[in-house]
Steps between C-alpha positions, in 0.01 A plus 500: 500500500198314383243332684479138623370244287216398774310241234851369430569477840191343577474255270867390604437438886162378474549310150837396494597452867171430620499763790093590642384815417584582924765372486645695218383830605657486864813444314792813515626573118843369585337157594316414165870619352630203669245250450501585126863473481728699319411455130208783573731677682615869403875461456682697738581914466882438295744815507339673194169514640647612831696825320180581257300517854738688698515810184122465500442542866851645658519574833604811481333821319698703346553895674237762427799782415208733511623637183159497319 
């Protein structure tokens, strides 16, 4: 996963919707989501994505047969 974009970010709350600088730090990540709407919105986790996360991180390991 990569890092925010805190300059592009920035720019767009203080910039574009004209947010202070205190204003814009008190606010939770899921609240500048909504006030920047949903064209800088990730789009959401579809089926695919769910199945390539579940073989990368499964919840269950598989048995140490002790065979080694």
């Amino acid at each position: 996963m990569s890092g925010l974009d805190w300059p592009g970010l920035m720019r767009a709350g203080m910039t574009g919707l004209q947010i202070r600088p205190e204003v814009f730090w008190d606010l939770t990540p899921m609240e500048l989501q909504l006030l920047l709407g949903p064209a800088l919105q990730t789009p959401s986790l579809d089926r695919s994505g769910l199945e390539a996360l579940m073989r990368r991180f499964p919840d269950q390991m598989e048995p140490d047969l002790g065979l080694g």
